[in-house]
VOBAGU-827242 format. One line per field, with one value per residue (C-alpha): residue in one letter; x, y, z. Coordinates in Angstrom, 3 decimals, decimal comma. Layout:
BEGIN
res: [a	...]
X: [X	...]
Y: [Y	...]
Z: [Z	...]
# end
This chain:
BEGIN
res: [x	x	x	x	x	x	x	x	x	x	x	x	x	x	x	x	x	x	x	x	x	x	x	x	x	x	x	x	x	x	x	x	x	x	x	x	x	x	x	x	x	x	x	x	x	x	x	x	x	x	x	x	x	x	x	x	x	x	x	x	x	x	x	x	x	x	x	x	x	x	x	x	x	x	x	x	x	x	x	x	x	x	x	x	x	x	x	x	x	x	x	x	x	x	x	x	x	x	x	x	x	x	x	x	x	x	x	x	x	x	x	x	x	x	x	x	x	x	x	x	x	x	x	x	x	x	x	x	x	x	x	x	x	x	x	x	x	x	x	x	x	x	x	x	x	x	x	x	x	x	x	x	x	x	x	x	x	x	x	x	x	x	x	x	x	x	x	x	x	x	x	x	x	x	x	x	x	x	x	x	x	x	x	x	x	x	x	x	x	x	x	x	x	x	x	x	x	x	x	x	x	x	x	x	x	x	x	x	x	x	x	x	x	x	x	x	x	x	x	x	x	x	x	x	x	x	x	x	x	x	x	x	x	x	x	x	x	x	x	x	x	x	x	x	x	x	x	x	x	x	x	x	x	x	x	x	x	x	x	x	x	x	x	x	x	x	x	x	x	x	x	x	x	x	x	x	x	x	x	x	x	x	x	x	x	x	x	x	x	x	x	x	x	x	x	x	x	x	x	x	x	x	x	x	x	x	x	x	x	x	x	x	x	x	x	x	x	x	x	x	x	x	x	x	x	x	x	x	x	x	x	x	x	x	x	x	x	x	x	x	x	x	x	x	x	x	x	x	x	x	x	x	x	x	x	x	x	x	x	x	x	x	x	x	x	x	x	x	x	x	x	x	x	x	x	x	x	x	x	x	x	x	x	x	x	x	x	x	x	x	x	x	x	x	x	x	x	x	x	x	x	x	x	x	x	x	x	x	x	x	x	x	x	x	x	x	x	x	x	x	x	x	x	x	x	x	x	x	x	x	x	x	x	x	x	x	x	x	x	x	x	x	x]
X: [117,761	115,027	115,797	112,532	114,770	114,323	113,982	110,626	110,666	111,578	113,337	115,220	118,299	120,665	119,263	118,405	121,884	123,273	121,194	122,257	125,880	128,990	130,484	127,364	127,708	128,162	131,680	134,192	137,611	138,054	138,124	136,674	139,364	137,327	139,976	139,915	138,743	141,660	144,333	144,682	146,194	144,614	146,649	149,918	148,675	147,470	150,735	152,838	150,931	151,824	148,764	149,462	147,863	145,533	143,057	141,120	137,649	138,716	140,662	137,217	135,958	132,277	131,593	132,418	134,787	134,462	136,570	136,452	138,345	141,304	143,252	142,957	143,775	144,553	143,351	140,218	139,586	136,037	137,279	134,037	133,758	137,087	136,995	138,988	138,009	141,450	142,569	145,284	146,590	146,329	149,821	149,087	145,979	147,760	150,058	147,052	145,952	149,017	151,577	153,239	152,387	149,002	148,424	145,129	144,494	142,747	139,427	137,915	138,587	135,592	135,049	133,760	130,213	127,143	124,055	120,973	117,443	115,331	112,987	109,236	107,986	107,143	103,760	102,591	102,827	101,175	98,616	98,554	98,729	95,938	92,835	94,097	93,561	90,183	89,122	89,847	88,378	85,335	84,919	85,231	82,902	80,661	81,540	80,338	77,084	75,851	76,462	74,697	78,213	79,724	82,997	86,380	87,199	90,418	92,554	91,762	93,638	93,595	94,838	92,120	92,310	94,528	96,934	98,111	97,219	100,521	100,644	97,439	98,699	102,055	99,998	101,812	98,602	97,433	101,328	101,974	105,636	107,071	110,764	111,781	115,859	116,361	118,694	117,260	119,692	118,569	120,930	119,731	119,898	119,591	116,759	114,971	116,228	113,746	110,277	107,939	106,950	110,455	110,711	112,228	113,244	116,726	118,629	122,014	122,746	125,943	126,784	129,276	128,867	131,991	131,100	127,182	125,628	123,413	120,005	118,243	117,745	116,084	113,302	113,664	115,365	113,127	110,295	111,899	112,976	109,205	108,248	110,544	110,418	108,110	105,707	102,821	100,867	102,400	101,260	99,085	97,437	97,333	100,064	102,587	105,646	105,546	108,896	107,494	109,844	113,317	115,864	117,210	120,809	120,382	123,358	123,463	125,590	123,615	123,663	120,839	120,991	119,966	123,229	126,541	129,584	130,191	132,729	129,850	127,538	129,925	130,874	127,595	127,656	130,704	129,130	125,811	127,136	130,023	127,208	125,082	122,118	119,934	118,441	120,017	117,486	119,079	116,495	118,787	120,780	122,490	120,579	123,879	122,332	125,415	126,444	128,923	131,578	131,580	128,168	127,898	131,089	129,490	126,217	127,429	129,920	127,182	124,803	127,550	128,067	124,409	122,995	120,350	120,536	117,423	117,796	115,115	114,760	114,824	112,418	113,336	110,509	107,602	104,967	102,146	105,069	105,986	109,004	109,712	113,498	115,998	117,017	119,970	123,117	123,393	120,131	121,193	123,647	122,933	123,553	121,295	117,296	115,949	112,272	109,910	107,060	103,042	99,954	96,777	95,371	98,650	99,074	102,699	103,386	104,260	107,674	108,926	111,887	111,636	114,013	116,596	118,209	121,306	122,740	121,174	119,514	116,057	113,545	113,078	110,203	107,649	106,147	103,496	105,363	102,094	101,159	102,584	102,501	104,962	106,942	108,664	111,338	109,385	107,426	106,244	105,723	104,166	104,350	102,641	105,062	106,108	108,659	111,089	112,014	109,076	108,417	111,722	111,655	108,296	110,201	112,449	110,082	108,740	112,171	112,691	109,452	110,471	113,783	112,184	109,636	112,096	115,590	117,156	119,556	121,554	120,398	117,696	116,280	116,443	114,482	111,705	111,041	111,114	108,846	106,085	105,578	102,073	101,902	100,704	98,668	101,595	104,965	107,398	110,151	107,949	107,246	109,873	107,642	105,392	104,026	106,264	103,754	104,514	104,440	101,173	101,985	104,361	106,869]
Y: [90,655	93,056	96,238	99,163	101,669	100,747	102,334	103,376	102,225	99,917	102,622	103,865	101,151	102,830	104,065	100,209	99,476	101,950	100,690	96,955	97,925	95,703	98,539	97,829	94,051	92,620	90,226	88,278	89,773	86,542	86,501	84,357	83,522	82,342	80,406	80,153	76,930	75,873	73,336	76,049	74,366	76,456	74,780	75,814	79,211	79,820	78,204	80,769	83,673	82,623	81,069	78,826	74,928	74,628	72,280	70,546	69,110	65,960	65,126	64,210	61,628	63,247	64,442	67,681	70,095	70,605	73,244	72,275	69,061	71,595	72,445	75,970	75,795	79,220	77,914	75,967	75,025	73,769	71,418	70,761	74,384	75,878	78,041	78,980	80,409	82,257	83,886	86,528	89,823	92,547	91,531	88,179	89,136	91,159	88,680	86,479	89,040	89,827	87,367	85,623	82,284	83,290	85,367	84,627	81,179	83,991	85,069	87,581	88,055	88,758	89,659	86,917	87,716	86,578	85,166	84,812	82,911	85,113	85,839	86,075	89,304	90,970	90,280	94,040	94,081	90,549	92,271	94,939	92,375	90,545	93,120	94,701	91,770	91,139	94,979	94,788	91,646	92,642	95,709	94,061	91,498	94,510	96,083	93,019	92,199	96,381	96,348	93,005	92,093	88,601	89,161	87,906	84,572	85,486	81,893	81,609	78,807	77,874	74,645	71,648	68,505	66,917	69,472	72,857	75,560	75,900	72,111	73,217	76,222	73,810	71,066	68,591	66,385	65,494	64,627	61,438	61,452	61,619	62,763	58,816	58,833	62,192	63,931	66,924	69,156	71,769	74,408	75,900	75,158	71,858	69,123	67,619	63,979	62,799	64,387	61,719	61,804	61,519	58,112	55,595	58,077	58,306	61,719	62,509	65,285	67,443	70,098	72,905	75,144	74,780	73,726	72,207	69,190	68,608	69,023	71,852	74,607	76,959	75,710	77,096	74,178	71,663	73,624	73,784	70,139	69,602	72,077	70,284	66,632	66,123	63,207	62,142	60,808	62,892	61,645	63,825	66,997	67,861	67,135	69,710	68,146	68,377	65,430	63,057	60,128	62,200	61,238	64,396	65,934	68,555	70,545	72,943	75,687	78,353	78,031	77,472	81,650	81,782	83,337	81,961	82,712	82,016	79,414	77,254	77,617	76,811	74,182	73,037	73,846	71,443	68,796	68,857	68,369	65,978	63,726	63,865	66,478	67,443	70,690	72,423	74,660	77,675	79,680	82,449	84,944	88,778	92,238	93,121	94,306	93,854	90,027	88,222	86,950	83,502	82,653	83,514	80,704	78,104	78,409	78,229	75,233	73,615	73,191	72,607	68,510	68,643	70,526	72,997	75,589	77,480	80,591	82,787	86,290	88,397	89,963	93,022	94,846	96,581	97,054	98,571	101,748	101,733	99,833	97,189	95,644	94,150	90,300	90,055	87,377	84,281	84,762	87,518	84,995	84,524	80,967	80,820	80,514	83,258	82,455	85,605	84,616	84,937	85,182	82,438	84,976	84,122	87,935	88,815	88,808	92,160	91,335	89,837	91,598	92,816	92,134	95,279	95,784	94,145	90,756	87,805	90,448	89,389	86,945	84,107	82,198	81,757	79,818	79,875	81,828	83,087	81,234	78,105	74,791	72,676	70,163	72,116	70,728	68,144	69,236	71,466	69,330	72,039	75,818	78,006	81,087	82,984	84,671	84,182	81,211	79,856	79,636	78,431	75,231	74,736	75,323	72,798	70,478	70,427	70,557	67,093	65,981	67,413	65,679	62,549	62,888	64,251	63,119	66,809	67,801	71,336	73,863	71,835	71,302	75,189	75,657	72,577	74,809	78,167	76,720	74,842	77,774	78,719	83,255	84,973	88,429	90,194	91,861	89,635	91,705	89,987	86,910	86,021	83,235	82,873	80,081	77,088	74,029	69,931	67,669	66,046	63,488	61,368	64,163]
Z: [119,961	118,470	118,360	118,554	116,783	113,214	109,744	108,392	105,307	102,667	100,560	103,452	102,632	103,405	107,244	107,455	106,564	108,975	112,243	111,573	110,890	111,498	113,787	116,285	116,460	119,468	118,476	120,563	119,473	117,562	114,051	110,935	108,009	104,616	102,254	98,245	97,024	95,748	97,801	100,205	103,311	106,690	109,015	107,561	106,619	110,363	111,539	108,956	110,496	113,915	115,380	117,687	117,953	115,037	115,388	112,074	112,219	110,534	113,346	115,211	112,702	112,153	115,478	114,655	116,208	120,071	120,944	124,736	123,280	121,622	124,478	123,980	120,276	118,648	115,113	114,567	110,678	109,755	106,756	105,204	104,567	104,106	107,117	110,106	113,149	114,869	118,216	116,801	117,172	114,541	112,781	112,972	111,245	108,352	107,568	106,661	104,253	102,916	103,552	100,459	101,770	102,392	98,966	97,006	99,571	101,942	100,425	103,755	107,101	109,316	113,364	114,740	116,106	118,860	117,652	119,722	119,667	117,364	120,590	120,819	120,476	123,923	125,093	124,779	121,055	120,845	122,808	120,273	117,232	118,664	119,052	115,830	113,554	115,811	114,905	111,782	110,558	112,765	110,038	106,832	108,229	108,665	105,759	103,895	105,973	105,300	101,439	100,634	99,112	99,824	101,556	99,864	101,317	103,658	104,444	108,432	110,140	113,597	115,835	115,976	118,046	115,156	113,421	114,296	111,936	111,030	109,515	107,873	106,098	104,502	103,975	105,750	106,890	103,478	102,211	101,499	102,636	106,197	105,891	105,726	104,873	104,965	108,015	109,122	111,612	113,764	115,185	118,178	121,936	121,694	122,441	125,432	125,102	127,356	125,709	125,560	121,749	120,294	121,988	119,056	117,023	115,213	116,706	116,915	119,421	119,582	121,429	120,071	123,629	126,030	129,394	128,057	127,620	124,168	126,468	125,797	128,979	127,193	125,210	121,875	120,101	121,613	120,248	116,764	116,490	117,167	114,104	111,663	112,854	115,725	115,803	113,835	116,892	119,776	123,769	123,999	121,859	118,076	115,227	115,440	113,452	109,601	108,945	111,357	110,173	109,317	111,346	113,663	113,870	116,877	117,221	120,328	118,929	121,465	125,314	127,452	127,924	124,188	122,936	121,001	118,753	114,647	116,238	117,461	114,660	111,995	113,994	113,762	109,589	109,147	111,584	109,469	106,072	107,200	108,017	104,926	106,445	103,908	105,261	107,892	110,201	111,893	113,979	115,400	113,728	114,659	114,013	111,196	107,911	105,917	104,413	106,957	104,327	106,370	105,664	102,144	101,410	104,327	102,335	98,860	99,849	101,888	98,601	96,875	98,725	98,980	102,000	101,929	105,049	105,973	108,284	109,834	108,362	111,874	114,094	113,785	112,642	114,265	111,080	113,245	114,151	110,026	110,983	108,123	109,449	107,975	107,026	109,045	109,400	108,212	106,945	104,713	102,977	99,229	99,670	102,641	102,596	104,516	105,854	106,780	108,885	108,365	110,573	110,918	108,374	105,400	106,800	107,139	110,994	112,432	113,951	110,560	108,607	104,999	102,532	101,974	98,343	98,596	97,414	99,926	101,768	100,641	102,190	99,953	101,205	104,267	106,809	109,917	112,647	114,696	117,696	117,004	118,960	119,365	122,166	124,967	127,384	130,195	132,411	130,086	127,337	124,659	124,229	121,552	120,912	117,669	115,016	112,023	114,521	114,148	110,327	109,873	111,103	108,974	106,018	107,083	107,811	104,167	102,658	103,848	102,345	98,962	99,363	99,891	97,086	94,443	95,801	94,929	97,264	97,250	94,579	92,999	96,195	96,555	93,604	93,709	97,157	95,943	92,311	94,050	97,015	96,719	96,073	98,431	98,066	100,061	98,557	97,728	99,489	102,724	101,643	98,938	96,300	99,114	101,783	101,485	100,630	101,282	98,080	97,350	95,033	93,251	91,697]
# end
């Protein structure tokens, strides 16, 4: 969740480094084994350590792993990525590191931690946000008006009865391509099933939560699906959804409380790119500054068979205090897109996290993440609300229409992304290569 008590600065690594530290992670006692790419076999190296029942994910033919379906297994080893997930004691642990068997197959052992929804920002400092962009674009237009001077032409979007701003700003409406063929999966807390303008479309739903159901009870991963993939003539109201045609993997890997384990979202991971997802969209994440070993060899092995995952940067900062965050896990992964989030103005929202100087610990591109519209679970139907969360799912949303126009997958879709971003006038360290923009024409 966000934290007020951040560092001031960008050059204040280290402090940054220090408030998001491992030590003050919120974990489960549990712990995350990475193994070597070589013919490492995790079930027999688990089994050698003395963990007991090991359970693999090929075991449930694509459906990925559900550990409610493991009987309380000790072990569980996400094949598609070469990692293990383990309930052991500390010597059980060291003989993983150490143990002959187990010498050079075991690459990092991690604490296994708790994610959460990458929350709105409380309504005070929206408040705030609000009147100060009001004030201040109330002065330059005064400014301009006393001097004569024509006034630089600042990029103002806002919703209209057909798109959202936000499909504005990434050019989704003028695209010629939909997100036809390619699988799009959202992580999150799942999807309303029974929204209205998802009716006929192809989704899968999973859920990787013990004890709950794929539907979404919180709201979040309704709203995000809609970002990504919602429709391109919804019941009622403007065009929210940039991949109107993809088809939709929604993986609940967080409860309906907002909040759940590494477990669940690598489950999620392995699910994704067992079935041939394109672009995975993770809008949730853990205020830890420093890289979580998992997610630096789930990324890199997830481009490497093809799938792109896109994480949002954090809310963690509070720019009108002089409080710039940090990018924190997975989005802090090398091998992971991290998406910052901007304003109607292309202004970098308030709440969005800076990159700090570390390997993966940049942002690397960004999307509309202010006030943005999208489907909500019935009755609700629609709910404007922002962040990191937010821009994310944009980003996703035109990754599948690059896929579809270029047919890159993995790296190359990486860098068609990162190459055909349009700059923005703000740092880079906020807004990586800048707003994330939808293919126009024939590539």
């Amino acid at each position: 969740m966000i934290d007020p008590e951040l560092p001031s600065n960008f050059g204040a690594g280290r402090e940054a480094m220090a408030a998001g530290s491992m030590e003050m992670a919120e974990t489960t006692g549990r712990y995350i084994v990475v193994f070597a790419d070589d013919d490492a076999n995790p079930a027999a190296l688990l089994e050698s350590a003395g963990v007991s029942g090991v359970a693999d994910s090929r075991d449930f033919d694509g459906r990925g792993l559900d550990e409610a379906e493991t009987g309380g297994a000790g072990g569980l080893v996400f094949h598609a990525l070469g990692i293990a997930v383990v309930s052991a004691d500390p010597d059980q642990i060291g003989a993983m590191q150490v143990g002959r068997e187990s010498r050079g197959a075991v690459l990092s052992v991690s604490p296994e931690l708790v994610h959460h929804v990458l929350d709105s920002p409380p309504s005070d400092y929206i408040k705030g946000y609000r009147d100060g962009v009001a004030d201040l674009s109330g002065r330059i237009d005064g400014a301009g008006n006393a001097s004569g001077a024509a006034v630089p032409a600042v990029p103002i979007f806002q919703d209209t009865a057909d798109f959202t701003w936000g499909l504005q700003a990434v050019e989704a409406m003028s695209s010629p391509y939909s997100g036809r063929g390619i699988k799009v999966a959202v992580l999150d807390t799942g999807f309303d099933s029974t929204h209205p303008d998802f009716a006929g479309r192809s989704i899968t739903t999973r859920s990787f939560v013990q004890g709950e159901s794929p539907e979404d009870g919180h709201g979040h991963g309704t709203h995000c699906i809609g970002s990504a993939c919602g429709a391109r003539t919804p019941s009622t109201g403007p065009r929210y959804g940039v991949a109107h045609e993809a088809e939709i993997f929604s993986g609940k890997v967080l409860g309906n409380s907002g909040s759940g384990t590494d477990a669940g979202i690598l489950a999620g991971i392995d699910w994704a790119v067992t079935n041939g997802c394109a672009i995975i969209s993770m809008s949730l994440g853990a205020d830890v500054a420093q890289v979580h070993p998992p997610y630096v060899m789930a990324g890199k092995r997830a481009l490497e068979q093809g799938t792109l995952i896109i994480a949002a940067a954090g809310n963690n900062a509070r720019r009108l205090q002089s409080k710039f965050g940090f990018v924190g896990t997975p989005a802090n992964s090398p091998f992971i897109m991290a998406v910052g989030a901007l304003d109607h103005q292309f202004n970098v929202a308030y709440f969005s996290a800076r990159s700090l100087p570390v390997r993966g610990g940049q942002v690397d591109v960004a999307g509309p993440g202010w006030q943005i519209y999208s489907s909500w679970p019935m009755p609700a139907r629609y709910r404007s609300i922002s962040g990191t969360s937010m821009a994310t799912p944009h980003v996703a949303g035109v990754a599948a229409l690059w896929a579809e126009a270029s047919g890159f997958r993995g790296r190359e879709l990486w860098s068609v992304l990162i190459q055909e971003s349009d700059r923005l006038m703000a740092p880079s360290v906020d807004v990586g290569s800048g707003v994330a923009i939808s293919p126009q024409s024939q590539v």
